[in-house]
Backbone as a ProteinNet text record, in pm:
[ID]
protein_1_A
[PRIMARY]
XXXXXXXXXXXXXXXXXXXXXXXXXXXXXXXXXXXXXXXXXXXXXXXXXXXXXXXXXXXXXXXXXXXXXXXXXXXXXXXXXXXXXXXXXXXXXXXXXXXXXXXXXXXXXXXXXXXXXX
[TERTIARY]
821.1	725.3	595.3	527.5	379.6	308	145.4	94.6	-19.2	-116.9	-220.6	-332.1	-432.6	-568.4	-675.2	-771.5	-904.8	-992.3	-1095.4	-1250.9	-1344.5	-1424.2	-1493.5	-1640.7	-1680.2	-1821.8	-1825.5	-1926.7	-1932.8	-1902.4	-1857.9	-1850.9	-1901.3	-2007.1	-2091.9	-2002.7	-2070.9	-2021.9	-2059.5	-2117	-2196.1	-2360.5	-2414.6	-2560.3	-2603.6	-2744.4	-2774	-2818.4	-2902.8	-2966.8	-2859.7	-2761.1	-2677.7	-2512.6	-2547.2	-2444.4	-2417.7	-2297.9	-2209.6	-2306.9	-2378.7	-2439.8	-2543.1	-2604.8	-2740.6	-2718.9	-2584.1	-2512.2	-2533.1	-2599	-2570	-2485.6	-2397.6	-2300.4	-2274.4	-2378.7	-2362.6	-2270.8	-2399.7	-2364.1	-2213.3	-2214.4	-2047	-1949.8	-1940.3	-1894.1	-1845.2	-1966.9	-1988.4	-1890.6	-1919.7	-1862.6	-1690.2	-1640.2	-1525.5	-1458.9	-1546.3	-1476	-1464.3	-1554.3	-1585.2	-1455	-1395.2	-1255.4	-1145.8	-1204.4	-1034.8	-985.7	-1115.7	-1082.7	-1060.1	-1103.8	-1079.8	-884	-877.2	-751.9	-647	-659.8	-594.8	-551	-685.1	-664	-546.4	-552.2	-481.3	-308.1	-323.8	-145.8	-103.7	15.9	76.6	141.8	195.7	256.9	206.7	318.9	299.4	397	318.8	381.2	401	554.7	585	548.3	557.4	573.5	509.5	573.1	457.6	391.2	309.8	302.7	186.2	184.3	116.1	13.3	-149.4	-246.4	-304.1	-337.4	-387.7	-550.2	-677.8	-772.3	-840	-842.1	-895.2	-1079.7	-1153.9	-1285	-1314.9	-1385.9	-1401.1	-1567.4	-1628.5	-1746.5	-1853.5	-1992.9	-2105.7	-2144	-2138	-2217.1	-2070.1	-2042	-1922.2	-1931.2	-1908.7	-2012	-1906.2	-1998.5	-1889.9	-1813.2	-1674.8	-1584.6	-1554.9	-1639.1	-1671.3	-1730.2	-1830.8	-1893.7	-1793	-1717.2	-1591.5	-1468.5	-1470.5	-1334.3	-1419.6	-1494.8	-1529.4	-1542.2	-1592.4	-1614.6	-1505.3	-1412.2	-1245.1	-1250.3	-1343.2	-1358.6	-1313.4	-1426.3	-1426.3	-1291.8	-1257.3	-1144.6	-1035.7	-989.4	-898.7	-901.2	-1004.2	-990.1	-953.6	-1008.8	-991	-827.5	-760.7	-617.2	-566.3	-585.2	-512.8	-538.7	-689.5	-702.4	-617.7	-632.4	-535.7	-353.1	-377.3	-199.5	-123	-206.2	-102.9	-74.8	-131.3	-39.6	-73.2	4.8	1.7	-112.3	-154.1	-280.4	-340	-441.5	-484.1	-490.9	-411.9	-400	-299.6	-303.9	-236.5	-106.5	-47.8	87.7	136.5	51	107.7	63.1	-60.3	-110	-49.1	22.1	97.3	44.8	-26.9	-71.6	-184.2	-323.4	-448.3	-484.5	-468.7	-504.4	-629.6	-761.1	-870.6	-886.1	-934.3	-928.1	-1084.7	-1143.4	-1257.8	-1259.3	-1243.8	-1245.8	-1390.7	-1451	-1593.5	-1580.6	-1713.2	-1694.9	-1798.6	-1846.6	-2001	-2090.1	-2020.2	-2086	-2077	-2200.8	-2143.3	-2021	-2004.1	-1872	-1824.6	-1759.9	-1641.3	-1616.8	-1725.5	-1707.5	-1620	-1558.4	-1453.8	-1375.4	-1310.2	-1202.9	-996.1	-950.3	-845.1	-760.8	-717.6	-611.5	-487.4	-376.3	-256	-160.8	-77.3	-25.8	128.3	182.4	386.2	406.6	553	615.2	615.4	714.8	805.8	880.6
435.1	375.2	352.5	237.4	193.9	168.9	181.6	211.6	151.7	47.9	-35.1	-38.6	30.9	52.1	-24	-62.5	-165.1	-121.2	-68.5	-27.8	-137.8	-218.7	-273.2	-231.4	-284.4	-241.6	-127.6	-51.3	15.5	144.6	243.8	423.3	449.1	576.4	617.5	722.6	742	830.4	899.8	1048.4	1170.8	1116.1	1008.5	1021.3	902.3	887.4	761.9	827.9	800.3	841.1	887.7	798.7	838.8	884.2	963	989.7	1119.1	1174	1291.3	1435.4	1462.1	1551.6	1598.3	1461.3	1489.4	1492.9	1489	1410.1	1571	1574.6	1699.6	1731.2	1791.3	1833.7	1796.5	1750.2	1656.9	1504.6	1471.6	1309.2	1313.9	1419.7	1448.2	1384.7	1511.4	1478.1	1338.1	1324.5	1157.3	1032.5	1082.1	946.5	964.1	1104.5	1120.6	1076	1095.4	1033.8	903.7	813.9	667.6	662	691.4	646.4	667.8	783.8	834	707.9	681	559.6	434.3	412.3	324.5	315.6	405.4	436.9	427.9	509.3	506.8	344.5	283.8	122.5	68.1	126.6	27.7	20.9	200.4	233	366.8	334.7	479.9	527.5	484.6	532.3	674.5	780.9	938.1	925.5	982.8	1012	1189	1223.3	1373.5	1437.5	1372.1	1409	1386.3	1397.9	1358.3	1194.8	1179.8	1085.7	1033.2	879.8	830.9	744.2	768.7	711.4	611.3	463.1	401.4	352.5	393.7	416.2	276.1	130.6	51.4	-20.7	-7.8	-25.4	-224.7	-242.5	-394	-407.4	-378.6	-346.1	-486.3	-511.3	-582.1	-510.8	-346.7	-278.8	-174.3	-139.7	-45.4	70	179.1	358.2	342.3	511.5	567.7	621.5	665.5	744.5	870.9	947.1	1060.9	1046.1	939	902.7	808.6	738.8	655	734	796.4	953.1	995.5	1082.7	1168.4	1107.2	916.1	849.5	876.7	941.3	939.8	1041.3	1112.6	1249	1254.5	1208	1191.9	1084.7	975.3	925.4	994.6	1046.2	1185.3	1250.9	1323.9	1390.9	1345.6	1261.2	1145.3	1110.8	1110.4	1079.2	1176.6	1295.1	1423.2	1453.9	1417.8	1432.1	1326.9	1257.7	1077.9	1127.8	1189.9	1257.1	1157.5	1118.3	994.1	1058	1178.1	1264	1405.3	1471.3	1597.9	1699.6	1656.3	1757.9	1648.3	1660.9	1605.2	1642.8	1775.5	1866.3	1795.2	1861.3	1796.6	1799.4	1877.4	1893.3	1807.9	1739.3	1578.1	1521.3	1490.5	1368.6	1383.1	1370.1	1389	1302	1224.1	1081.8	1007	1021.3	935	824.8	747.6	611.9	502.2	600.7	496.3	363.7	270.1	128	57.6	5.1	-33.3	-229	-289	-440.5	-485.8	-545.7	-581.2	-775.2	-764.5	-869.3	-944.1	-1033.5	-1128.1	-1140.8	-1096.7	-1077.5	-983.4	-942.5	-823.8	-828.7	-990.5	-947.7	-956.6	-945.5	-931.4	-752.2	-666.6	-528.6	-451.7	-377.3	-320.7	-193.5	-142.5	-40.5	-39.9	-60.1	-67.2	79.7	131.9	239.3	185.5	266.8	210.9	335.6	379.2	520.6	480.9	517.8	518.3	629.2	654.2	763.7	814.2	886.4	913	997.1
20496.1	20586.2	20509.4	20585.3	20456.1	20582.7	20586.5	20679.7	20576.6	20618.5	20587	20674.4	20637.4	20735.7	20656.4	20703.6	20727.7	20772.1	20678.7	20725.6	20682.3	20784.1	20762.1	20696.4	20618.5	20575.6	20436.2	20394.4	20318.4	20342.2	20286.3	20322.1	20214.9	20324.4	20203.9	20067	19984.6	19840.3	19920.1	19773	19775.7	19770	19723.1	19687.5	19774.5	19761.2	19856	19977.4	20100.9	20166.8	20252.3	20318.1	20375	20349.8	20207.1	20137.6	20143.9	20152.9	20151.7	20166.7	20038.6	19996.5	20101.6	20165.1	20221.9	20359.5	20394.2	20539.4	20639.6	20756.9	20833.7	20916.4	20970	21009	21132.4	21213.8	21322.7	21293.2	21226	21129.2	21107.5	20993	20942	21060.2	21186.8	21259.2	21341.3	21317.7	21370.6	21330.9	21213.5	21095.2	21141.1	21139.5	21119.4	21246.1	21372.3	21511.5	21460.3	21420.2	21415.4	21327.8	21282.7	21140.5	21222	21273.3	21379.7	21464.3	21529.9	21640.1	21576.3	21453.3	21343.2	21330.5	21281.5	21249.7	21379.7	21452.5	21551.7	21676.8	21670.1	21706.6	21566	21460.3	21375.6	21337.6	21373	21356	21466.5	21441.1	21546.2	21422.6	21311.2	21250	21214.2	21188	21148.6	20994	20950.9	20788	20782.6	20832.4	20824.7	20690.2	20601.4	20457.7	20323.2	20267.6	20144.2	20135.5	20065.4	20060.2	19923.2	19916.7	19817.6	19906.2	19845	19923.4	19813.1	19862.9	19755.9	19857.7	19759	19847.8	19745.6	19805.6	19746.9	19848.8	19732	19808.5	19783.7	19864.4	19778.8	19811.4	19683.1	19690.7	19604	19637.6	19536.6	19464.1	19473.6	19358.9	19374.8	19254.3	19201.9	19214.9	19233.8	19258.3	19117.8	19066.1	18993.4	19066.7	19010.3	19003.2	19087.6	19103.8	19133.6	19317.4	19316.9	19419.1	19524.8	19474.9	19559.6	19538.7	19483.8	19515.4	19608.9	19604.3	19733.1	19887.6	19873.1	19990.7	20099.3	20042.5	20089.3	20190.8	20183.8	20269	20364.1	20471.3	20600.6	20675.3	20591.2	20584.8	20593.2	20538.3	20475.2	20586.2	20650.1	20788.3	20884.8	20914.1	21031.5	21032.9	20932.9	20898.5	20968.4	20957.5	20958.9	21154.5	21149.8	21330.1	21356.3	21347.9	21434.7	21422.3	21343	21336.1	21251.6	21158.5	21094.8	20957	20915.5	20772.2	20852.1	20778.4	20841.5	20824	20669.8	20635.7	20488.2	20444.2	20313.3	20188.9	20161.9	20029.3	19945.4	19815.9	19692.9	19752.9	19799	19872.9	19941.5	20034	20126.8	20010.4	19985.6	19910.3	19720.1	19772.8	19604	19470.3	19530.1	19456	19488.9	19440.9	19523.1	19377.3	19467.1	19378.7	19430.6	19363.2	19395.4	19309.5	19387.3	19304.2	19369	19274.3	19330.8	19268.5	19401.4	19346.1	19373.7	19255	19233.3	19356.9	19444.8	19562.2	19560.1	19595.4	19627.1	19711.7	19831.7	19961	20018.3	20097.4	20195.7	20257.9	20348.8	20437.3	20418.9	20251.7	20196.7	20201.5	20214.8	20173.5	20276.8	20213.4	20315.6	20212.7	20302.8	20217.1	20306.7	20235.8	20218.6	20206.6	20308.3	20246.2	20285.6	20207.9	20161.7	20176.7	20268.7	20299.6	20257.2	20179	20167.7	20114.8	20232.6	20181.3	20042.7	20001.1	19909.3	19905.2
[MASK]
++++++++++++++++++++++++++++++++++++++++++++++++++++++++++++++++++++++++++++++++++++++++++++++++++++++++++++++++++++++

């Protein structure tokens, strides 16, 4: 089974005003309902098992590495509440494949996840 989700707009990294690090635990919260319901309008599909996540951003400015791995966070949770993987540890997620495609416009910006078995 392959399961294709669509976030419109940017997610924050770790840095940046409204980024990870500086984010308060309300906020946190916040963000993660907003993905759930994201997610949940987009699939019913449940992935019992392992699986391979391909986390593609389509961004005007590129983060590093470190900062668009972590953007995955709250994403990642939101997965696990919506019931569409079972949990987000190395154990389901056997495989995370961030990809960052460089874009021109804002409303091109978006993020792309990519869920298949294995």
């Amino acid at each position: 089974m392959e399961t294709i989700i669509e976030i419109d707009g940017v997610v924050n990294g770790l840095n940046g005003k409204n980024g990870l690090i500086r984010q308060h635990f309300h906020q946190a919260k916040q963000t993660r309902e907003k993905y759930r319901l994201i997610i949940m309008s987009q699939t019913r599909n449940r992935h019992k098992g392992k699986v391979v996540v391909e986390y593609i951003g389509y961004k005007i400015r590129l983060m590093d590495w470190d900062n668009f791995s972590a953007s995955f966070k709250h994403i990642g949770d939101a997965l696990v509440k919506a019931n569409v993987l079972t949990d987000d540890n190395p154990k389901i997620i056997v495989r995370f494949l961030p990809e960052q495609i460089k874009v021109s416009t804002r409303i091109e910006q978006k993020v792309i996840i990519k869920i298949k078995d294995i």
